[in-house]
C-alpha positions as CSV (number, residue, x, y, z in Angstrom):
1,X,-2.8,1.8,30.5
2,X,-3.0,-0.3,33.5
3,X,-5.2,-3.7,33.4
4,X,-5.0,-5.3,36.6
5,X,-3.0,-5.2,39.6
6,X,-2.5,-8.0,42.7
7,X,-0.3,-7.2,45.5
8,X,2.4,-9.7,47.8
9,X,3.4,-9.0,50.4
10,X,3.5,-5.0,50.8
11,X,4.1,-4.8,47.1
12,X,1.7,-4.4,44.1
13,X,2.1,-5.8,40.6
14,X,0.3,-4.1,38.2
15,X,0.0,-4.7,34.2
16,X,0.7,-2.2,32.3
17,X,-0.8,-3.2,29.1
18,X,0.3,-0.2,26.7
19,X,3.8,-0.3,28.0
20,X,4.0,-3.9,27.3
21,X,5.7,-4.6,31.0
22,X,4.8,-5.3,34.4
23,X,5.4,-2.6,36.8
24,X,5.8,-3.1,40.7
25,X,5.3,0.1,43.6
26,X,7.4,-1.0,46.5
27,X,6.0,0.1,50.6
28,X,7.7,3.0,50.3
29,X,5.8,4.2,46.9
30,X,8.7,3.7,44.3
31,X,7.4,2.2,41.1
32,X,9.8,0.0,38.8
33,X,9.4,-1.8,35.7
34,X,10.3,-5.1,37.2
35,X,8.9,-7.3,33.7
36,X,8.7,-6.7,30.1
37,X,10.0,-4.2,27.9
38,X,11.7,-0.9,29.8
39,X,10.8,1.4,26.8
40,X,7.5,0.2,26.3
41,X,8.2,-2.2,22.8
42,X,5.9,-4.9,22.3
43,X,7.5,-8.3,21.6
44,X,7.2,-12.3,21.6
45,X,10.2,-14.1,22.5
46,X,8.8,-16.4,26.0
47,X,8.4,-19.4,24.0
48,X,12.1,-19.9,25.7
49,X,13.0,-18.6,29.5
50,X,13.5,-15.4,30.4
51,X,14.8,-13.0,32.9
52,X,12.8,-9.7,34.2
53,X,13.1,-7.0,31.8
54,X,14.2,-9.3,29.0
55,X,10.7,-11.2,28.4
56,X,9.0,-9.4,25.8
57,X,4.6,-9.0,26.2
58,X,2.2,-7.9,23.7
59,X,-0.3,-5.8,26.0
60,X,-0.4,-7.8,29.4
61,X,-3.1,-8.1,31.2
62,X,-4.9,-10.1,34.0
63,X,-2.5,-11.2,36.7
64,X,-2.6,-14.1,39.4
65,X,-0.6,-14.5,42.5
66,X,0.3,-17.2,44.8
67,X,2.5,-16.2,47.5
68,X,2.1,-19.7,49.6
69,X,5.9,-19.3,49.4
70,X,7.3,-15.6,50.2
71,X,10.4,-16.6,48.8
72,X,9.2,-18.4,45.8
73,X,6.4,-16.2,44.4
74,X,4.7,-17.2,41.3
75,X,2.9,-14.5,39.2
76,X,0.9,-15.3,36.9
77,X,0.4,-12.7,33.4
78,X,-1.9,-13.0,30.8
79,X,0.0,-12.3,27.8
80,X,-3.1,-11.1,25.8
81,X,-1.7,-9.9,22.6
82,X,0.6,-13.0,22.5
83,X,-2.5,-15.6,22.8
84,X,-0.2,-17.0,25.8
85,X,0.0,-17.5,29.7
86,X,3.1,-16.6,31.3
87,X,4.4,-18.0,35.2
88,X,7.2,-15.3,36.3
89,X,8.7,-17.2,39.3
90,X,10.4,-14.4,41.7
91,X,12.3,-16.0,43.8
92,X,14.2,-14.2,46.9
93,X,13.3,-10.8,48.9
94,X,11.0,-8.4,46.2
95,X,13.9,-5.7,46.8
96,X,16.6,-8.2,45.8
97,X,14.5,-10.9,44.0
98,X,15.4,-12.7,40.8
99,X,12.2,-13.2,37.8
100,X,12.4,-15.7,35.8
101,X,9.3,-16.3,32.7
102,X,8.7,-19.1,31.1
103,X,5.2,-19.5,29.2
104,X,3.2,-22.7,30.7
105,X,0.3,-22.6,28.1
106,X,-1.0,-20.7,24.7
107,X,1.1,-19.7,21.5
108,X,1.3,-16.9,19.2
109,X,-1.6,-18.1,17.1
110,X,-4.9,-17.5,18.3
111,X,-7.3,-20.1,18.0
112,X,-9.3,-22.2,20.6
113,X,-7.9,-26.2,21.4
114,X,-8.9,-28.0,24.4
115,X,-7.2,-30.9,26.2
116,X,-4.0,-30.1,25.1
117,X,-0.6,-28.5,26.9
118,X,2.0,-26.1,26.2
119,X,2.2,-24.6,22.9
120,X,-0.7,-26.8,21.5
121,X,-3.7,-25.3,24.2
122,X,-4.5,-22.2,22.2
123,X,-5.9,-19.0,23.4
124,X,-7.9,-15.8,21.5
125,X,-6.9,-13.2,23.8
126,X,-6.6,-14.4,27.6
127,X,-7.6,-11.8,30.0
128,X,-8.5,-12.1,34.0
129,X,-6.6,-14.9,36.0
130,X,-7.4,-16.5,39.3
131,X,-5.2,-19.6,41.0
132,X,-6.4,-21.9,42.8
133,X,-3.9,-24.3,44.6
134,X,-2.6,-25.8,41.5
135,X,-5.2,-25.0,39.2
136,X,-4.9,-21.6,37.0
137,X,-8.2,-19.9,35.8
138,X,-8.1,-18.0,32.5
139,X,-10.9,-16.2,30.8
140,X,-10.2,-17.5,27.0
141,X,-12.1,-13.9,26.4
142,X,-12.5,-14.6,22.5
143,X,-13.1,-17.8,22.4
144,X,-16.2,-17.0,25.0
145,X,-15.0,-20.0,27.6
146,X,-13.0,-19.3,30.5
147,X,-10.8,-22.7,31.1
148,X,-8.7,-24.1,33.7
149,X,-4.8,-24.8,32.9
150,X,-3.1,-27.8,35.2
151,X,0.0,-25.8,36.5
152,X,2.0,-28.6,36.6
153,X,2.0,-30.3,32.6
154,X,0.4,-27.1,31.6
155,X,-2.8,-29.0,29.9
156,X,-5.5,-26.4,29.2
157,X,-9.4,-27.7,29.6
158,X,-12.6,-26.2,29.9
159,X,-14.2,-25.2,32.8
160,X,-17.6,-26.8,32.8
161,X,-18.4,-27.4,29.3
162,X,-21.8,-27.1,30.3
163,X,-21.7,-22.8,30.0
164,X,-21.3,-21.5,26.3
165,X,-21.2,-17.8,27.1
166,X,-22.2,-16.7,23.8
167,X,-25.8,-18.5,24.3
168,X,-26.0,-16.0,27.3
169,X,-25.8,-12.7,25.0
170,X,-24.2,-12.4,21.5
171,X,-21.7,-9.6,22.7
172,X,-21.3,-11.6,26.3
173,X,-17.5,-11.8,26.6
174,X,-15.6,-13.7,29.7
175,X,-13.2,-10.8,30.6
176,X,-12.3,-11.0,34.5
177,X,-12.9,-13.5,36.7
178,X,-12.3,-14.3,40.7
179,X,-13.1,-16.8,43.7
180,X,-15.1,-17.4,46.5
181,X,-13.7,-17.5,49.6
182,X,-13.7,-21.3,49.7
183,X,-13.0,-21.4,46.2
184,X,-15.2,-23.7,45.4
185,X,-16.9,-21.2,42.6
186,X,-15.7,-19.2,40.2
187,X,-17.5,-15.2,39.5
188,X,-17.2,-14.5,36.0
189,X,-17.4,-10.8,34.6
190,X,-18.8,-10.8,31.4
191,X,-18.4,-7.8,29.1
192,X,-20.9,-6.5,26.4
193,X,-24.0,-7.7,28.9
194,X,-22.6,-6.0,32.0
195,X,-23.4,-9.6,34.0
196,X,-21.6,-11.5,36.7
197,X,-22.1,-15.2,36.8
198,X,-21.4,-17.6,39.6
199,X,-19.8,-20.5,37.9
200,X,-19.6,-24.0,40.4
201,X,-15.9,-25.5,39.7
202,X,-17.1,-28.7,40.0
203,X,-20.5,-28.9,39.5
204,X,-22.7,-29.3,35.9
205,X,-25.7,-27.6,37.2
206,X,-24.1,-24.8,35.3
207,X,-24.0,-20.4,36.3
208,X,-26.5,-18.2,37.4
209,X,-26.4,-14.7,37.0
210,X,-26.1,-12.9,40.3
């Protein structure tokens, strides 16, 4: 079942969220499972680093990318049915690269806390992704926010605490989101009302449905 794909470089990540792994299809078309489980187990053990296939995902799904580095790539994985977000550094050439994951935000236990870093910023099923120089932005899908996470210390906030999604529509859910070309505003996908809002980054005027 794949969620969401980004490419780097000639190569495309996707999530594959049934298979519980990140799968990569080279220039040349060949397709290997370059994160996560190799079998397609589900699993939670990135509360400590890991390497490649070795990190364990419970249905992955949105991904980020930033490739301002071609030989220090960071991807970043919404770990969905882990409540988490995940940084996979891949360091090297992709045909010879090493990934190492290490979790920068989120925790097994859903829940929704704000302000906070690491393991005490909790998620309710994390879903799109979009980086922004050193600023991550996750749709907190079940907790009807999308949030911004500090790369660096890993401290989850709010995006604007002006919007409240579920005042929009009752089923309105954040589930994808991207940039503007001089990412100054975020486009939010909302599921249940079918809507895309322009949300300004730094701006409390607040979204508009476009």
């Amino acid at each position: 079942k794949p969620e969401h794909l980004v490419m780097d470089n000639g190569y495309i990540y996707i999530s594959d969220a049934a298979n519980n792994c990140i799968r990569r299809i080279a220039p040349d078309g060949t397709v290997l499972t370059v994160i996560g489980s190799t079998t397609g187990a589900g699993g939670d053990n990135t509360d400590t680093e890991q390497q490649g296939t070795t990190a364990l995902f419970s249905g992955p799904t949105g991904l980020a990318i930033d490739a301002s580095n071609p030989l220090d790539t960071h991807l970043y994985i919404a770990d969905t049915g882990n409540n988490k977000i995940l940084d996979a550094n891949i360091t090297g050439n992709p045909q010879e690269s090493e990934i190492t994951v290490i979790k920068i935000a989120g925790s097994k236990s859903s829940g929704y806390a704000d302000d906070a870093n690491g393991s005490l910023s909790h998620f309710y099923q994390p879903h799109g992704l979009e980086v922004i120089g050193s600023t991550l932005y996750v749709a907190d899908t079940l907790n009807n926010v999308v949030r911004d996470i500090n790369i660096t210390s890993g401290t989850a906030h709010n995006v604007g605490t002006f919007i409240d999604f579920s005042q929009i529509s009752s089923d309105s859910l954040p589930i994808d989101l991207t940039s503007t070309s001089n990412g100054t505003n975020l486009l939010v996908l909302l599921k249940g009302s079918n809507k895309v809002y322009d949300v300004p980054i730094n701006n409390v005027i607040g979204a508009v449905e476009i």
